[in-house]
NUMARLO-264383 format. One record per residue (C-alpha): x, y, z; residue in one letter; residue number from 1. Coordinates in nm, 3 decimals. Example, Ala and Ser with C-alpha at 12.3 -4.5 7.8 and 13.67 -1.06 7.14 Angstrom:
BEGIN
NUMAR         u         v         w   res     n
NUMAR     1.230    -0.450     0.780     A     1
NUMAR     1.367    -0.106     0.714     S     2
# end
This chain:
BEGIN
NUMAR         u         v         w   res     n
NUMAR     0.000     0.000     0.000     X     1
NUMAR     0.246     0.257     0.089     X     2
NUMAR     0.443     0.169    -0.244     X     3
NUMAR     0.114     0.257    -0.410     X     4
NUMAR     0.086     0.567    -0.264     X     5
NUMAR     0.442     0.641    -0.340     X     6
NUMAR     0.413     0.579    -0.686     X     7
NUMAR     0.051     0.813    -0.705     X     8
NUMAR     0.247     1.035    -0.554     X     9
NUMAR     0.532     1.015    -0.765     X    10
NUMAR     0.322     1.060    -1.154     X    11
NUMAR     0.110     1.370    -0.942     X    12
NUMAR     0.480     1.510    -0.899     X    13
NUMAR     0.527     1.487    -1.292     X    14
NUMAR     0.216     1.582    -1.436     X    15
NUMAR     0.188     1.866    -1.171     X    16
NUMAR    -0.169     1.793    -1.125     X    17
NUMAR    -0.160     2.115    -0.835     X    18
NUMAR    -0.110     2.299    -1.154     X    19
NUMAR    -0.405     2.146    -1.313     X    20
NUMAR    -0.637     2.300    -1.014     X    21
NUMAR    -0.489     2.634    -1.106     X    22
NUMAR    -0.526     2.590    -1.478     X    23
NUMAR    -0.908     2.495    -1.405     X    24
NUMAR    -0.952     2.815    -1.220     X    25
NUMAR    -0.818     3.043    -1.509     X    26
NUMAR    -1.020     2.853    -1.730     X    27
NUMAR    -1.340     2.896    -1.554     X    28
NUMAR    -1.268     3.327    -1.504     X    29
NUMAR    -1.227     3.357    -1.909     X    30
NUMAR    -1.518     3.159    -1.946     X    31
NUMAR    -1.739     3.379    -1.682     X    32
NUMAR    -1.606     3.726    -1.796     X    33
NUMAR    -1.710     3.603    -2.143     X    34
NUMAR    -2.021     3.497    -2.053     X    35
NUMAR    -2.140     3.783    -1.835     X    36
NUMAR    -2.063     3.630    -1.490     X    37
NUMAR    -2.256     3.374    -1.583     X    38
NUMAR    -2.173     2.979    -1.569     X    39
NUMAR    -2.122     2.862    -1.924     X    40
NUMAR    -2.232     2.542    -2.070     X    41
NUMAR    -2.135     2.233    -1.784     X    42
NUMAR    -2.038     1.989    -2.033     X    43
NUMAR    -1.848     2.222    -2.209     X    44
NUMAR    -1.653     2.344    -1.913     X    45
NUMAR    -1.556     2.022    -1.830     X    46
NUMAR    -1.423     1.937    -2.194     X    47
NUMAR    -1.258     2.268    -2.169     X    48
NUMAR    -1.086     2.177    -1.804     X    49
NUMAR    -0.998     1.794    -1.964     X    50
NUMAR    -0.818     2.011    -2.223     X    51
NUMAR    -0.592     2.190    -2.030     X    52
NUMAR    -0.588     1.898    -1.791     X    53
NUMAR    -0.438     1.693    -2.037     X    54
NUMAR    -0.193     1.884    -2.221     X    55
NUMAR    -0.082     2.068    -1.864     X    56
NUMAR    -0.031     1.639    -1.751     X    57
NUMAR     0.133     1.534    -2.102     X    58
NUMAR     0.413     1.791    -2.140     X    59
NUMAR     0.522     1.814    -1.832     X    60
NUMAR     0.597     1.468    -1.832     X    61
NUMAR     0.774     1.520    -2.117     X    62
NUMAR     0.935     1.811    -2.011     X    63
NUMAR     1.088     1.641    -1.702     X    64
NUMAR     1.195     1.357    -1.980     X    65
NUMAR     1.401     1.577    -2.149     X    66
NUMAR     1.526     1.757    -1.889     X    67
NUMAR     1.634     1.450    -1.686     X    68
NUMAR     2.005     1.553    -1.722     X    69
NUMAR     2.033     1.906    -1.640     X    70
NUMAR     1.763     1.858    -1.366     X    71
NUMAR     2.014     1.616    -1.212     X    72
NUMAR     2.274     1.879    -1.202     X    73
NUMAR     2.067     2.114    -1.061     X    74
NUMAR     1.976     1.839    -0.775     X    75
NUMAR     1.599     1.900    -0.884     X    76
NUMAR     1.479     1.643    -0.612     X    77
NUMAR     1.146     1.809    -0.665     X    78
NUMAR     1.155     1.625    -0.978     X    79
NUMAR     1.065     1.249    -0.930     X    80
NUMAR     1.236     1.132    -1.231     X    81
NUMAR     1.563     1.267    -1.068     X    82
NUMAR     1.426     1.103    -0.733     X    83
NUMAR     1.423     0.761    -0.882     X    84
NUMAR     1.079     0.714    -0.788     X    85
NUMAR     0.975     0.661    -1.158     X    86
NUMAR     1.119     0.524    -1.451     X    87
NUMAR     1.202     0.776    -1.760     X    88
NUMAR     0.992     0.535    -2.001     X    89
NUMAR     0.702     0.620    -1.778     X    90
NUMAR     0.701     1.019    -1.870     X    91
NUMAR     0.678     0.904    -2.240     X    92
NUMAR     0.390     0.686    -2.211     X    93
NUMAR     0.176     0.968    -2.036     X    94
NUMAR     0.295     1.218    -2.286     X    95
NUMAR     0.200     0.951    -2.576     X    96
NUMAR    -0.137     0.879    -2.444     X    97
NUMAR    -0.306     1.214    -2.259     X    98
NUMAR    -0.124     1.445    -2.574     X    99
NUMAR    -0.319     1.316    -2.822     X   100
NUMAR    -0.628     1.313    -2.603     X   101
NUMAR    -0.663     1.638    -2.433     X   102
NUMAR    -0.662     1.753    -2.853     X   103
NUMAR    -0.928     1.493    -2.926     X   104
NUMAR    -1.114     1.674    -2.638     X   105
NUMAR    -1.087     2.051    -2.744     X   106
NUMAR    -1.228     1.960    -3.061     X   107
NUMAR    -1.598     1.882    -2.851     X   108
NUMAR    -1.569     2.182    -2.725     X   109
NUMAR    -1.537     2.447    -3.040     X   110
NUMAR    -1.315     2.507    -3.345     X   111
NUMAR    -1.197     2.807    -3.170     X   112
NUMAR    -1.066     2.565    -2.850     X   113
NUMAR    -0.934     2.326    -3.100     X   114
NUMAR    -0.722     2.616    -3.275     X   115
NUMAR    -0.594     2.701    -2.972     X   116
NUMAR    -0.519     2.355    -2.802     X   117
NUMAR    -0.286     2.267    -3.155     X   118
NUMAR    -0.110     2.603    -3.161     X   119
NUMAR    -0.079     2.538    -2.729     X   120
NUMAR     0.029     2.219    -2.822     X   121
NUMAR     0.263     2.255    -3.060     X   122
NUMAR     0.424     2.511    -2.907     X   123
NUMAR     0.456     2.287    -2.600     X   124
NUMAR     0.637     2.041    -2.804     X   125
NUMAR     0.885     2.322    -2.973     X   126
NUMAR     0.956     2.387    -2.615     X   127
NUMAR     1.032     2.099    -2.481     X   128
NUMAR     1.264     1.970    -2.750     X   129
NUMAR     1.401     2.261    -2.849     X   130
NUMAR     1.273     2.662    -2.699     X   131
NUMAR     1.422     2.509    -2.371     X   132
NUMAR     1.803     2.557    -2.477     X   133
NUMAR     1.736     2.892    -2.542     X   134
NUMAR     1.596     2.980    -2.214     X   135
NUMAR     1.525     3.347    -2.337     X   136
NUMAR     1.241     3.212    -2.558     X   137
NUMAR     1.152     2.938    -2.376     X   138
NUMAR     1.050     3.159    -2.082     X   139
NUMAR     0.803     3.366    -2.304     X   140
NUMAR     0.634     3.045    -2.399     X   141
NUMAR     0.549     2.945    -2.030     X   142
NUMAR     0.453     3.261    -1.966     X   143
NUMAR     0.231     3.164    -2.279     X   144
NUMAR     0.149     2.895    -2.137     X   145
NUMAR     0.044     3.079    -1.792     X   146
NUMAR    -0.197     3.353    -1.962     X   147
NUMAR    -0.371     3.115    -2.239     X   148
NUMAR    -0.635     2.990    -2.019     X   149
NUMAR    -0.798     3.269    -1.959     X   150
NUMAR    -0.850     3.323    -2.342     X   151
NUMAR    -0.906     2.953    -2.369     X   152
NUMAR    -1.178     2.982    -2.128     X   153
NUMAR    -1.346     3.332    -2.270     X   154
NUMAR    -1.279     3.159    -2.678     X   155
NUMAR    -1.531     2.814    -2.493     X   156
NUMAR    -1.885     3.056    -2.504     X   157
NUMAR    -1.775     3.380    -2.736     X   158
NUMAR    -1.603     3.425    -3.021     X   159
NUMAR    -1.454     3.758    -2.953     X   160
NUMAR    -1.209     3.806    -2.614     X   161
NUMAR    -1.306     4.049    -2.382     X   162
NUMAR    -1.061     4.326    -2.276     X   163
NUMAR    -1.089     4.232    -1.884     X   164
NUMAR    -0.923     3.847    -2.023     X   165
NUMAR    -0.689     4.052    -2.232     X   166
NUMAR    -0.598     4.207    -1.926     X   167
NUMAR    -0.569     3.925    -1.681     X   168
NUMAR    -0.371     3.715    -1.933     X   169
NUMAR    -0.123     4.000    -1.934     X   170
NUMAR    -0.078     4.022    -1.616     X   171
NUMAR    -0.029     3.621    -1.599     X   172
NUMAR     0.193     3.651    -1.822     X   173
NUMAR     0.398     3.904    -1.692     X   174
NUMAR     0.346     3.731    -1.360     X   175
NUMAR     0.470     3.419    -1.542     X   176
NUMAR     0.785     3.577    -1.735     X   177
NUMAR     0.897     3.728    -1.384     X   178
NUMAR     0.902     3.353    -1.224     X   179
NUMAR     1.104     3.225    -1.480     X   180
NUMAR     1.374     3.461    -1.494     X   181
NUMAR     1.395     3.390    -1.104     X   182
NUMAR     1.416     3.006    -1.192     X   183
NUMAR     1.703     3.038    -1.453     X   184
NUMAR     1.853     3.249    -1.174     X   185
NUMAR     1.874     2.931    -0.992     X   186
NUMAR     1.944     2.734    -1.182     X   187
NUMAR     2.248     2.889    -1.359     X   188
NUMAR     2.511     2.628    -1.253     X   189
NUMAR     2.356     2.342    -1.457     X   190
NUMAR     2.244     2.582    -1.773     X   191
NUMAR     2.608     2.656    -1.787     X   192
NUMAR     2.721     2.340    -1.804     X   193
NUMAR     2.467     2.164    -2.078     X   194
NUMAR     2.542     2.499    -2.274     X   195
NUMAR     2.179     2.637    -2.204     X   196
NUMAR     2.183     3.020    -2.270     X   197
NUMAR     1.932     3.168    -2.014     X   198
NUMAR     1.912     3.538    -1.921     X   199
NUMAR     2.107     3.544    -1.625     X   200
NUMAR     2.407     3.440    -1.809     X   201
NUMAR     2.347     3.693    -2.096     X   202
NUMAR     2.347     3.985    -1.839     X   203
NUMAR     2.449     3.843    -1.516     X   204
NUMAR     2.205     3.733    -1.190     X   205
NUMAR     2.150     4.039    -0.993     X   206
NUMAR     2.067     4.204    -1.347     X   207
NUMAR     1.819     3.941    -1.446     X   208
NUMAR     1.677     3.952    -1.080     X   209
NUMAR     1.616     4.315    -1.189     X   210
NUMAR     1.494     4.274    -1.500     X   211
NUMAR     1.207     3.985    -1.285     X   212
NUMAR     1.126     4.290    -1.051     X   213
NUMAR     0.984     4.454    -1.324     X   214
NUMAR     0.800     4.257    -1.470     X   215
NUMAR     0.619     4.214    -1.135     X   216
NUMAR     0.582     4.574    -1.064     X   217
NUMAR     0.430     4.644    -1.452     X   218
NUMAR     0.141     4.296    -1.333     X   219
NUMAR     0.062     4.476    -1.026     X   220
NUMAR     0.025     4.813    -1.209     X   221
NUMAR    -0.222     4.653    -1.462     X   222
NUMAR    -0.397     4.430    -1.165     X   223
NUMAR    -0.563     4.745    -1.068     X   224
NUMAR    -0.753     4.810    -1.416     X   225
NUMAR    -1.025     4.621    -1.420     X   226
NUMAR    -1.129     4.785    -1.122     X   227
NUMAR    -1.195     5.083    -1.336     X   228
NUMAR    -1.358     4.866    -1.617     X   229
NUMAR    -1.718     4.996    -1.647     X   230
NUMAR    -1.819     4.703    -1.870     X   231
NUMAR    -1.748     4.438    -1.581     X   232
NUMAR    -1.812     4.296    -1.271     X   233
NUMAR    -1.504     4.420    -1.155     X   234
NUMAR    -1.580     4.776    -1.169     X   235
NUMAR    -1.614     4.865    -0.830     X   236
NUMAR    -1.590     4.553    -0.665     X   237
NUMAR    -1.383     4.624    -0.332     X   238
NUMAR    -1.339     4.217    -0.250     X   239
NUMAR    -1.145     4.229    -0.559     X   240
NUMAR    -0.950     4.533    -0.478     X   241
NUMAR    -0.901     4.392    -0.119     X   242
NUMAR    -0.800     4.069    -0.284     X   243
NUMAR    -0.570     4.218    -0.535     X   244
NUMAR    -0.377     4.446    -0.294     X   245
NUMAR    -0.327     4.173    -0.078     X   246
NUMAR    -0.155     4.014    -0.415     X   247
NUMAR     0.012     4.298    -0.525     X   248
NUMAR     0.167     4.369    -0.158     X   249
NUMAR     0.359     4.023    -0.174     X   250
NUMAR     0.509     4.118    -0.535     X   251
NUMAR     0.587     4.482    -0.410     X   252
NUMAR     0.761     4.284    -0.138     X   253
NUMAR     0.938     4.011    -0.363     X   254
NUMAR     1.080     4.264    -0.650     X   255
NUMAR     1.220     4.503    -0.427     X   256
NUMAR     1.360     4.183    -0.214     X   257
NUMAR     1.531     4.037    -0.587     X   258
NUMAR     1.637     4.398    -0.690     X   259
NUMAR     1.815     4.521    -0.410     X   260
NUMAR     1.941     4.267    -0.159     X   261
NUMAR     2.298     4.121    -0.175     X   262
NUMAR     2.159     3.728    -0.209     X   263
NUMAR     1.813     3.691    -0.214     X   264
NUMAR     1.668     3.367    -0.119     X   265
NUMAR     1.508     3.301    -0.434     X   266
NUMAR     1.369     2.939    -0.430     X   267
NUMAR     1.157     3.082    -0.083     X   268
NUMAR     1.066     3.380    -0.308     X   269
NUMAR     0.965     3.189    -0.615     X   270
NUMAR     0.728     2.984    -0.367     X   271
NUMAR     0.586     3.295    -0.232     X   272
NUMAR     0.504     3.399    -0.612     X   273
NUMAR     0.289     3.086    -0.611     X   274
NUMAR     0.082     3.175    -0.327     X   275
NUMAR     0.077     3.545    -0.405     X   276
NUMAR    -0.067     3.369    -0.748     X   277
NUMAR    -0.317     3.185    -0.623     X   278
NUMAR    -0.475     3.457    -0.453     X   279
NUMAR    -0.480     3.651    -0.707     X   280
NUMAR    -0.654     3.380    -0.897     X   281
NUMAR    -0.897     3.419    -0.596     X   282
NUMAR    -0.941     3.778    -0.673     X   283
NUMAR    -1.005     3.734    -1.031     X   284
NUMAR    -1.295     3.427    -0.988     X   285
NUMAR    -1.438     3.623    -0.692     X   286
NUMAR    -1.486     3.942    -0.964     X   287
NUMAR    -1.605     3.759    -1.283     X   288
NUMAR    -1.947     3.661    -1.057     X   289
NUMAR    -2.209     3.963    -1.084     X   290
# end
Protein backbone atom coordinates (compact mmCIF):
# COMPACT_ATOMS: atom_id res chain seq x y z
CA UNK A 1 0.00 0.00 0.00
CA UNK A 2 2.46 2.57 0.89
CA UNK A 3 4.43 1.69 -2.44
CA UNK A 4 1.14 2.57 -4.10
CA UNK A 5 0.86 5.67 -2.64
CA UNK A 6 4.42 6.41 -3.40
CA UNK A 7 4.13 5.79 -6.86
CA UNK A 8 0.51 8.13 -7.05
CA UNK A 9 2.47 10.35 -5.54
CA UNK A 10 5.32 10.15 -7.65
CA UNK A 11 3.22 10.60 -11.54
CA UNK A 12 1.10 13.70 -9.42
CA UNK A 13 4.80 15.10 -8.99
CA UNK A 14 5.27 14.87 -12.92
CA UNK A 15 2.16 15.82 -14.36
CA UNK A 16 1.88 18.66 -11.71
CA UNK A 17 -1.69 17.93 -11.25
CA UNK A 18 -1.60 21.15 -8.35
CA UNK A 19 -1.10 22.99 -11.54
CA UNK A 20 -4.05 21.46 -13.13
CA UNK A 21 -6.37 23.00 -10.14
CA UNK A 22 -4.89 26.34 -11.06
CA UNK A 23 -5.26 25.90 -14.78
CA UNK A 24 -9.08 24.95 -14.05
CA UNK A 25 -9.52 28.15 -12.20
CA UNK A 26 -8.18 30.43 -15.09
CA UNK A 27 -10.20 28.53 -17.30
CA UNK A 28 -13.40 28.96 -15.54
CA UNK A 29 -12.68 33.27 -15.04
CA UNK A 30 -12.27 33.57 -19.09
CA UNK A 31 -15.18 31.59 -19.46
CA UNK A 32 -17.39 33.79 -16.82
CA UNK A 33 -16.06 37.26 -17.96
CA UNK A 34 -17.10 36.03 -21.43
CA UNK A 35 -20.21 34.97 -20.53
CA UNK A 36 -21.40 37.83 -18.35
CA UNK A 37 -20.63 36.30 -14.90
CA UNK A 38 -22.56 33.74 -15.83
CA UNK A 39 -21.73 29.79 -15.69
CA UNK A 40 -21.22 28.62 -19.24
CA UNK A 41 -22.32 25.42 -20.70
CA UNK A 42 -21.35 22.33 -17.84
CA UNK A 43 -20.38 19.89 -20.33
CA UNK A 44 -18.48 22.22 -22.09
CA UNK A 45 -16.53 23.44 -19.13
CA UNK A 46 -15.56 20.22 -18.30
CA UNK A 47 -14.23 19.37 -21.94
CA UNK A 48 -12.58 22.68 -21.69
CA UNK A 49 -10.86 21.77 -18.04
CA UNK A 50 -9.98 17.94 -19.64
CA UNK A 51 -8.18 20.11 -22.23
CA UNK A 52 -5.92 21.90 -20.30
CA UNK A 53 -5.88 18.98 -17.91
CA UNK A 54 -4.38 16.93 -20.37
CA UNK A 55 -1.93 18.84 -22.21
CA UNK A 56 -0.82 20.68 -18.64
CA UNK A 57 -0.31 16.39 -17.51
CA UNK A 58 1.33 15.34 -21.02
CA UNK A 59 4.13 17.91 -21.40
CA UNK A 60 5.22 18.14 -18.32
CA UNK A 61 5.97 14.68 -18.32
CA UNK A 62 7.74 15.20 -21.17
CA UNK A 63 9.35 18.11 -20.11
CA UNK A 64 10.88 16.41 -17.02
CA UNK A 65 11.95 13.57 -19.80
CA UNK A 66 14.01 15.77 -21.49
CA UNK A 67 15.26 17.57 -18.89
CA UNK A 68 16.34 14.50 -16.86
CA UNK A 69 20.05 15.53 -17.22
CA UNK A 70 20.33 19.06 -16.40
CA UNK A 71 17.63 18.58 -13.66
CA UNK A 72 20.14 16.16 -12.12
CA UNK A 73 22.74 18.79 -12.02
CA UNK A 74 20.67 21.14 -10.61
CA UNK A 75 19.76 18.39 -7.75
CA UNK A 76 15.99 19.00 -8.84
CA UNK A 77 14.79 16.43 -6.12
CA UNK A 78 11.46 18.09 -6.65
CA UNK A 79 11.55 16.25 -9.78
CA UNK A 80 10.65 12.49 -9.30
CA UNK A 81 12.36 11.32 -12.31
CA UNK A 82 15.63 12.67 -10.68
CA UNK A 83 14.26 11.03 -7.33
CA UNK A 84 14.23 7.61 -8.82
CA UNK A 85 10.79 7.14 -7.88
CA UNK A 86 9.75 6.61 -11.58
CA UNK A 87 11.19 5.24 -14.51
CA UNK A 88 12.02 7.76 -17.60
CA UNK A 89 9.92 5.35 -20.01
CA UNK A 90 7.02 6.20 -17.78
CA UNK A 91 7.01 10.19 -18.70
CA UNK A 92 6.78 9.04 -22.40
CA UNK A 93 3.90 6.86 -22.11
CA UNK A 94 1.76 9.68 -20.36
CA UNK A 95 2.95 12.18 -22.86
CA UNK A 96 2.00 9.51 -25.76
CA UNK A 97 -1.37 8.79 -24.44
CA UNK A 98 -3.06 12.14 -22.59
CA UNK A 99 -1.24 14.45 -25.74
CA UNK A 100 -3.19 13.16 -28.22
CA UNK A 101 -6.28 13.13 -26.03
CA UNK A 102 -6.63 16.38 -24.33
CA UNK A 103 -6.62 17.53 -28.53
CA UNK A 104 -9.28 14.93 -29.26
CA UNK A 105 -11.14 16.74 -26.38
CA UNK A 106 -10.87 20.51 -27.44
CA UNK A 107 -12.28 19.60 -30.61
CA UNK A 108 -15.98 18.82 -28.51
CA UNK A 109 -15.69 21.82 -27.25
CA UNK A 110 -15.37 24.47 -30.40
CA UNK A 111 -13.15 25.07 -33.45
CA UNK A 112 -11.97 28.07 -31.70
CA UNK A 113 -10.66 25.65 -28.50
CA UNK A 114 -9.34 23.26 -31.00
CA UNK A 115 -7.22 26.16 -32.75
CA UNK A 116 -5.94 27.01 -29.72
CA UNK A 117 -5.19 23.55 -28.02
CA UNK A 118 -2.86 22.67 -31.55
CA UNK A 119 -1.10 26.03 -31.61
CA UNK A 120 -0.79 25.38 -27.29
CA UNK A 121 0.29 22.19 -28.22
CA UNK A 122 2.63 22.55 -30.60
CA UNK A 123 4.24 25.11 -29.07
CA UNK A 124 4.56 22.87 -26.00
CA UNK A 125 6.37 20.41 -28.04
CA UNK A 126 8.85 23.22 -29.73
CA UNK A 127 9.56 23.87 -26.15
CA UNK A 128 10.32 20.99 -24.81
CA UNK A 129 12.64 19.70 -27.50
CA UNK A 130 14.01 22.61 -28.49
CA UNK A 131 12.73 26.62 -26.99
CA UNK A 132 14.22 25.09 -23.71
CA UNK A 133 18.03 25.57 -24.77
CA UNK A 134 17.36 28.92 -25.42
CA UNK A 135 15.96 29.80 -22.14
CA UNK A 136 15.25 33.47 -23.37
CA UNK A 137 12.41 32.12 -25.58
CA UNK A 138 11.52 29.38 -23.76
CA UNK A 139 10.50 31.59 -20.82
CA UNK A 140 8.03 33.66 -23.04
CA UNK A 141 6.34 30.45 -23.99
CA UNK A 142 5.49 29.45 -20.30
CA UNK A 143 4.53 32.61 -19.66
CA UNK A 144 2.31 31.64 -22.79
CA UNK A 145 1.49 28.95 -21.37
CA UNK A 146 0.44 30.79 -17.92
CA UNK A 147 -1.97 33.53 -19.62
CA UNK A 148 -3.71 31.15 -22.39
CA UNK A 149 -6.35 29.90 -20.19
CA UNK A 150 -7.98 32.69 -19.59
CA UNK A 151 -8.50 33.23 -23.42
CA UNK A 152 -9.06 29.53 -23.69
CA UNK A 153 -11.78 29.82 -21.28
CA UNK A 154 -13.46 33.32 -22.70
CA UNK A 155 -12.79 31.59 -26.78
CA UNK A 156 -15.31 28.14 -24.93
CA UNK A 157 -18.85 30.56 -25.04
CA UNK A 158 -17.75 33.80 -27.36
CA UNK A 159 -16.03 34.25 -30.21
CA UNK A 160 -14.54 37.58 -29.53
CA UNK A 161 -12.09 38.06 -26.14
CA UNK A 162 -13.06 40.49 -23.82
CA UNK A 163 -10.61 43.26 -22.76
CA UNK A 164 -10.89 42.32 -18.84
CA UNK A 165 -9.23 38.47 -20.23
CA UNK A 166 -6.89 40.52 -22.32
CA UNK A 167 -5.98 42.07 -19.26
CA UNK A 168 -5.69 39.25 -16.81
CA UNK A 169 -3.71 37.15 -19.33
CA UNK A 170 -1.23 40.00 -19.34
CA UNK A 171 -0.78 40.22 -16.16
CA UNK A 172 -0.29 36.21 -15.99
CA UNK A 173 1.93 36.51 -18.22
CA UNK A 174 3.98 39.04 -16.92
CA UNK A 175 3.46 37.31 -13.60
CA UNK A 176 4.70 34.19 -15.42
CA UNK A 177 7.85 35.77 -17.35
CA UNK A 178 8.97 37.28 -13.84
CA UNK A 179 9.02 33.53 -12.24
CA UNK A 180 11.04 32.25 -14.80
CA UNK A 181 13.74 34.61 -14.94
CA UNK A 182 13.95 33.90 -11.04
CA UNK A 183 14.16 30.06 -11.92
CA UNK A 184 17.03 30.38 -14.53
CA UNK A 185 18.53 32.49 -11.74
CA UNK A 186 18.74 29.31 -9.92
CA UNK A 187 19.44 27.34 -11.82
CA UNK A 188 22.48 28.89 -13.59
CA UNK A 189 25.11 26.28 -12.53
CA UNK A 190 23.56 23.42 -14.57
CA UNK A 191 22.44 25.82 -17.73
CA UNK A 192 26.08 26.56 -17.87
CA UNK A 193 27.21 23.40 -18.04
CA UNK A 194 24.67 21.64 -20.78
CA UNK A 195 25.42 24.99 -22.74
CA UNK A 196 21.79 26.37 -22.04
CA UNK A 197 21.83 30.20 -22.70
CA UNK A 198 19.32 31.68 -20.14
CA UNK A 199 19.12 35.38 -19.21
CA UNK A 200 21.07 35.44 -16.25
CA UNK A 201 24.07 34.40 -18.09
CA UNK A 202 23.47 36.93 -20.96
CA UNK A 203 23.47 39.85 -18.39
CA UNK A 204 24.49 38.43 -15.16
CA UNK A 205 22.05 37.33 -11.90
CA UNK A 206 21.50 40.39 -9.93
CA UNK A 207 20.67 42.04 -13.47
CA UNK A 208 18.19 39.41 -14.46
CA UNK A 209 16.77 39.52 -10.80
CA UNK A 210 16.16 43.15 -11.89
CA UNK A 211 14.94 42.74 -15.00
CA UNK A 212 12.07 39.85 -12.85
CA UNK A 213 11.26 42.90 -10.51
CA UNK A 214 9.84 44.54 -13.24
CA UNK A 215 8.00 42.57 -14.70
CA UNK A 216 6.19 42.14 -11.35
CA UNK A 217 5.82 45.74 -10.64
CA UNK A 218 4.30 46.44 -14.52
CA UNK A 219 1.41 42.96 -13.33
CA UNK A 220 0.62 44.76 -10.26
CA UNK A 221 0.25 48.13 -12.09
CA UNK A 222 -2.22 46.53 -14.62
CA UNK A 223 -3.97 44.30 -11.65
CA UNK A 224 -5.63 47.45 -10.68
CA UNK A 225 -7.53 48.10 -14.16
CA UNK A 226 -10.25 46.21 -14.20
CA UNK A 227 -11.29 47.85 -11.22
CA UNK A 228 -11.95 50.83 -13.36
CA UNK A 229 -13.58 48.66 -16.17
CA UNK A 230 -17.18 49.96 -16.47
CA UNK A 231 -18.19 47.03 -18.70
CA UNK A 232 -17.48 44.38 -15.81
CA UNK A 233 -18.12 42.96 -12.71
CA UNK A 234 -15.04 44.20 -11.55
CA UNK A 235 -15.80 47.76 -11.69
CA UNK A 236 -16.14 48.65 -8.30
CA UNK A 237 -15.90 45.53 -6.65
CA UNK A 238 -13.83 46.24 -3.32
CA UNK A 239 -13.39 42.17 -2.50
CA UNK A 240 -11.45 42.29 -5.59
CA UNK A 241 -9.50 45.33 -4.78
CA UNK A 242 -9.01 43.92 -1.19
CA UNK A 243 -8.00 40.69 -2.84
CA UNK A 244 -5.70 42.18 -5.35
CA UNK A 245 -3.77 44.46 -2.94
CA UNK A 246 -3.27 41.73 -0.78
CA UNK A 247 -1.55 40.14 -4.15
CA UNK A 248 0.12 42.98 -5.25
CA UNK A 249 1.67 43.69 -1.58
CA UNK A 250 3.59 40.23 -1.74
CA UNK A 251 5.09 41.18 -5.35
CA UNK A 252 5.87 44.82 -4.10
CA UNK A 253 7.61 42.84 -1.38
CA UNK A 254 9.38 40.11 -3.63
CA UNK A 255 10.80 42.64 -6.50
CA UNK A 256 12.20 45.03 -4.27
CA UNK A 257 13.60 41.83 -2.14
CA UNK A 258 15.31 40.37 -5.87
CA UNK A 259 16.37 43.98 -6.90
CA UNK A 260 18.15 45.21 -4.10
CA UNK A 261 19.41 42.67 -1.59
CA UNK A 262 22.98 41.21 -1.75
CA UNK A 263 21.59 37.28 -2.09
CA UNK A 264 18.13 36.91 -2.14
CA UNK A 265 16.68 33.67 -1.19
CA UNK A 266 15.08 33.01 -4.34
CA UNK A 267 13.69 29.39 -4.30
CA UNK A 268 11.57 30.82 -0.83
CA UNK A 269 10.66 33.80 -3.08
CA UNK A 270 9.65 31.89 -6.15
CA UNK A 271 7.28 29.84 -3.67
CA UNK A 272 5.86 32.95 -2.32
CA UNK A 273 5.04 33.99 -6.12
CA UNK A 274 2.89 30.86 -6.11
CA UNK A 275 0.82 31.75 -3.27
CA UNK A 276 0.77 35.45 -4.05
CA UNK A 277 -0.67 33.69 -7.48
CA UNK A 278 -3.17 31.85 -6.23
CA UNK A 279 -4.75 34.57 -4.53
CA UNK A 280 -4.80 36.51 -7.07
CA UNK A 281 -6.54 33.80 -8.97
CA UNK A 282 -8.97 34.19 -5.96
CA UNK A 283 -9.41 37.78 -6.73
CA UNK A 284 -10.05 37.34 -10.31
CA UNK A 285 -12.95 34.27 -9.88
CA UNK A 286 -14.38 36.23 -6.92
CA UNK A 287 -14.86 39.42 -9.64
CA UNK A 288 -16.05 37.59 -12.83
CA UNK A 289 -19.47 36.61 -10.57
CA UNK A 290 -22.09 39.63 -10.84
Amino acid sequence: MIIILMKAKALYDLMRLDHGVMLFVAVLIGALIANSGYLPNLTKLVFSFLTALFLEASTFALNDYVDLEIDRKNKRMDRPLVRGDLQPRVALVIFYLLFPLGILVSFLVNLQCFAIAIATGAFAILYDLRLKKTKVLGNLYIAYIMAVPFLFGAAVVSPTIPTAVWILSLIAFLAGEGREIMKDTMDVAGDRSKGVKSLPLYIGEKNACRIAAVFYLIAVALSFVPFWLKSTSYYGNFLYLFLVCLTDIFFIYIAAAIAFRKNPPLARYRKMTLVSMIIGLLAFLIGAFR
